[in-house]
C-alpha positions as CSV (number, residue, x, y, z in Angstrom):
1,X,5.3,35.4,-17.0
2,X,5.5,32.0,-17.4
3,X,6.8,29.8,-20.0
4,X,7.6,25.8,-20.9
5,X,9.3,24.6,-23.7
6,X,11.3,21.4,-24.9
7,X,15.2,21.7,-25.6
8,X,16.7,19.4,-27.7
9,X,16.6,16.7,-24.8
10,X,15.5,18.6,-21.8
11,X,12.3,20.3,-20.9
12,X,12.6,24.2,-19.2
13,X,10.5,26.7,-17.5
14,X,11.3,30.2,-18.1
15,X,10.0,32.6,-15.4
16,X,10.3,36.4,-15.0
17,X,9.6,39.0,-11.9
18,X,10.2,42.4,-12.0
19,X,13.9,42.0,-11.3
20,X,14.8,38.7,-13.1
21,X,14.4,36.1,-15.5
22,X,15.0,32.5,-13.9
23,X,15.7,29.4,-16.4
24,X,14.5,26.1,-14.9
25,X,15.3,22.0,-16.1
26,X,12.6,19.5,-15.5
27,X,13.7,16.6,-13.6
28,X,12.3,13.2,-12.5
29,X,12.5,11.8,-9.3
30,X,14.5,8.9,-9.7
31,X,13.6,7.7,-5.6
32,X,11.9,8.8,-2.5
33,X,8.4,9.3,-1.8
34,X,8.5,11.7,-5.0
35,X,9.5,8.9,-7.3
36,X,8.4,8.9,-10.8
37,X,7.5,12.7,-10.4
38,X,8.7,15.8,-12.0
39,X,9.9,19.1,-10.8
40,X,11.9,22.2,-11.6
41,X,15.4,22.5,-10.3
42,X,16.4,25.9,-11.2
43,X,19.7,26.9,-13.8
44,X,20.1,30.0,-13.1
45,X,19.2,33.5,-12.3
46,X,19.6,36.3,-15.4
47,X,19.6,40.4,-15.2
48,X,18.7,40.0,-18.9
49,X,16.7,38.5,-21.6
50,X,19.6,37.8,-23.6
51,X,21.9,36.3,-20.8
52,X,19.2,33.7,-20.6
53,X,19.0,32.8,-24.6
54,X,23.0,33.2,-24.5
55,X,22.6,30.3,-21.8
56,X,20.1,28.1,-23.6
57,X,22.2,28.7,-26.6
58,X,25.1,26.6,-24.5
59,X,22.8,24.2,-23.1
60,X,21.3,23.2,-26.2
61,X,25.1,23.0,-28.0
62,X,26.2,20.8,-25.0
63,X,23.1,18.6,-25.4
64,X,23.8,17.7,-28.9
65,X,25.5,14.4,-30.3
66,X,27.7,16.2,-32.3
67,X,31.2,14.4,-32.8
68,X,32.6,16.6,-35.2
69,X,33.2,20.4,-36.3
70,X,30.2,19.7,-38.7
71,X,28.2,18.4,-36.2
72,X,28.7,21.1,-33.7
73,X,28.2,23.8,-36.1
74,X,25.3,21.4,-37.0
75,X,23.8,21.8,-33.4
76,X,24.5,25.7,-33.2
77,X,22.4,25.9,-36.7
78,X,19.8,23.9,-34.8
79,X,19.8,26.0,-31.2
80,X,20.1,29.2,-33.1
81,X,16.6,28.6,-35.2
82,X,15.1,27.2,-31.4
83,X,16.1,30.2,-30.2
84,X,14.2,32.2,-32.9
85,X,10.8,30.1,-31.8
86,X,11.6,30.5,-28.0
87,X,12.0,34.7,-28.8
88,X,9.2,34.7,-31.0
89,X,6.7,32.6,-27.7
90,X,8.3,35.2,-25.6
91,X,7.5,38.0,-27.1
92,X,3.4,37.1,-27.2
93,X,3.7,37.0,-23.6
94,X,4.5,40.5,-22.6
């Protein structure tokens, strides 16, 4: 399984095996031969489905331009209702 999406400000690949779900950022090559090009650099490694939306849940709060309580509960508002789409792409893939 296989699956892109766009955060907030960053672009992710979620993969799965049979033992593990890996979360993945997409990053430019900002020198080198590579320059201009884009890979995956991997997050992180996750047992669970839910470790990995508890993770992107983070990611996208950290990502936000909040500057005040509003704003962060704001961006959690926002991540949570991501979330929801990112769950609801998931599940048509298994």
């Amino acid at each position: 399984m296989e699956l892109n999406f766009k955060g907030n400000k960053k672009h992710y690949r979620l993969t799965q095996d049979d033992r593990q779900f890996m979360l993945a950022e997409r990053i430019k090559a900002m020198s080198g031969k590579l320059e201009g090009s884009y890979a995956y650099v991997p997050i992180g490694y996750y047992s669970k489905f839910e470790n990995v939306l508890e993770r992107i849940l983070l990611l996208e709060i950290s990502d936000s331009d909040a500057k005040s309580f509003k704003g962060i509960l704001d961006a959690i508002l926002e991540a949570k209702n991501f979330i929801k789409v990112l769950v609801l792409d998931y599940a048509k893939t298994v």
